[in-house]
N, C-alpha and C positions, 0 to 999 in steps of 0.2 A: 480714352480708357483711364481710370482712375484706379492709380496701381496703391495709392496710399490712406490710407482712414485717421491713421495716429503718427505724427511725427512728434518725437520728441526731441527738444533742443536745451542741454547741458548749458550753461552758461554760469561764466564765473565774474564776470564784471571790468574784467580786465580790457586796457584798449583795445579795439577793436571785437567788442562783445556786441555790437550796434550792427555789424556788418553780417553777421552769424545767425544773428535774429533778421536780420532783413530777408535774407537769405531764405532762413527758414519760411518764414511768413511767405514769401511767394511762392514756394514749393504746396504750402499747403492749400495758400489762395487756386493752384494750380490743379490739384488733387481733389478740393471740397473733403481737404481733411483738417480733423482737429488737430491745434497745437498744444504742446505741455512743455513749460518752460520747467526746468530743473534746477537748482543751486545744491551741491552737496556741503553740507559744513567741516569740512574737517579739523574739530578740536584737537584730533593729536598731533597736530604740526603744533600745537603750542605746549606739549608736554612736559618742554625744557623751561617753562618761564620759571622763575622763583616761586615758593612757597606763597609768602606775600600779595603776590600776586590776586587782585580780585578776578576769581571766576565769572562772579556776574558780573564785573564789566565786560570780560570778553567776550561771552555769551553774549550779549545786548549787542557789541562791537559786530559780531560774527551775524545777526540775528538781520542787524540795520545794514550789510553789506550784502545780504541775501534777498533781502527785500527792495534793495534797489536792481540787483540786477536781476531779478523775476520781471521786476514795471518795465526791462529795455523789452522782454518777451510780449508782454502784456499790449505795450504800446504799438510794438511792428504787428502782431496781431488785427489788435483795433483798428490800423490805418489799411487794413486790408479785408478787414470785412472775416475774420478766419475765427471760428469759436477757440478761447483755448483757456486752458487751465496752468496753475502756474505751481510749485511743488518743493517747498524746505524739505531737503534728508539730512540725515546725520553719518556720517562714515566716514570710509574709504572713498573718495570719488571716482573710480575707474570701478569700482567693486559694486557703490549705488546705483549708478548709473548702466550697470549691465542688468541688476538687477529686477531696477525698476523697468525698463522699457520691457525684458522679456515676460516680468508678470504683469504689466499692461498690456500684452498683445499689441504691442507699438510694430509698426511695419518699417519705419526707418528713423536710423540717430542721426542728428545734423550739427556737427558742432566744430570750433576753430581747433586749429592747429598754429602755432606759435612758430611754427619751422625751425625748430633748435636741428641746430645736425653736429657731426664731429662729437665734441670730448662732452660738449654741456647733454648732450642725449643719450652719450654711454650710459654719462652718471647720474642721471636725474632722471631719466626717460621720460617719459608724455604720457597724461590720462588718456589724451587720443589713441596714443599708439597702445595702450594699452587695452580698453573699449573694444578698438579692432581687432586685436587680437583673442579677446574672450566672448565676443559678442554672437549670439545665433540671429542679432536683428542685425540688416545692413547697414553700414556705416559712412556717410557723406562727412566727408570733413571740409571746412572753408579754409584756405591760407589766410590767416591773418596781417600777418609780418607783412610789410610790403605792397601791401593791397590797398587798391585805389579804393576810398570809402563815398568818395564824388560818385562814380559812374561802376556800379556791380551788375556785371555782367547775367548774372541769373534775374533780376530784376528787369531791367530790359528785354530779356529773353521771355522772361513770364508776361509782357504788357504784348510783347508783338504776337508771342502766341494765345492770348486771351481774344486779341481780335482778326487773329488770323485760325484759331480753330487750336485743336488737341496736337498737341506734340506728337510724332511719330511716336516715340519712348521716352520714358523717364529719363534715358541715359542722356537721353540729348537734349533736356532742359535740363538736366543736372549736373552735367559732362563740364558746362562753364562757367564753374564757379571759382575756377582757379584759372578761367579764361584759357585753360587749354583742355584736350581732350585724350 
């Protein structure tokens, strides 16, 4: 049963952006659905720099950090055999990224989570936590933090069920990506 056609996978370049895409890429290898890699820019996190300050460098800075991490999309893709498309926005990123997958008709978002918890997640909250909260398309998120990037558990899960036949449900080839359920 092929519950997926469009996954979209957010990615910001940060360590552990490799494992999220891997991730994703089997989910979709698993589905025979397309991938969209996503990067949002957000220029206003720099709105405090000086005057001084050259715009086109940061644009260029911001432009070359988005095009890298779309190739980490592109390449887990490729080594999978998964059609995918890869997508510079400009925004908000918890706000693009809701945007874009519900006017794509995207069926699921798959993207890391940093595991901030206590006082750093009052204060700063998470594009993840925030995505799941605004989002009408389902939301898989990967742990990052902590996560063995040797041996991913949905990865293995998608080869033993590729020659062992279709997963019962989604839930249970997607259930361990966080190796627990």
């Amino acid at each position: 049963m092929e519950m997926y056609d469009r996954i979209i996978v957010p990615i910001d370049g940060s360590d552990g952006s490799e494992r999220v895409t891997t991730h994703a890429a089997a989910l979709a290898e698993i589905h025979g659905a397309e991938l969209h890699g996503v990067y949002v820019m957000n220029a206003g996190s720099f709105a405090g720099l000086p005057m001084e300050t050259s715009w086109e460098g940061i644009d260029d800075l911001l432009r070359s950090d988005a095009k890298a991490a779309v190739s980490l999309v592109e390449h887990a893709a490729n080594e999978r055999g998964v059609p995918v498309e890869t997508h510079i926005l400009e925004g908000t990123p918890s706000r693009e990224i809701v945007k874009f997958a519900e006017r794509g008709e995207c069926d699921l978002i798959v993207m890391g989570t940093h595991g901030r918890g206590g006082i750093d997640r009052l204060l700063l909250g998470s594009v993840a936590e925030k995505v799941v909260q605004a989002s009408s398309v389902p939301v898989l998120t990967v742990r990052i933090e902590g996560g063995n990037q040797e041996s991913d558990p949905v990865v293995e899960a998608a080869s033993a069920e590729t020659n062992a036949g279709a997963p019962e449900s989604a839930s249970d080839a997607a259930a361990t990506a966080d190796g627990e359920q």
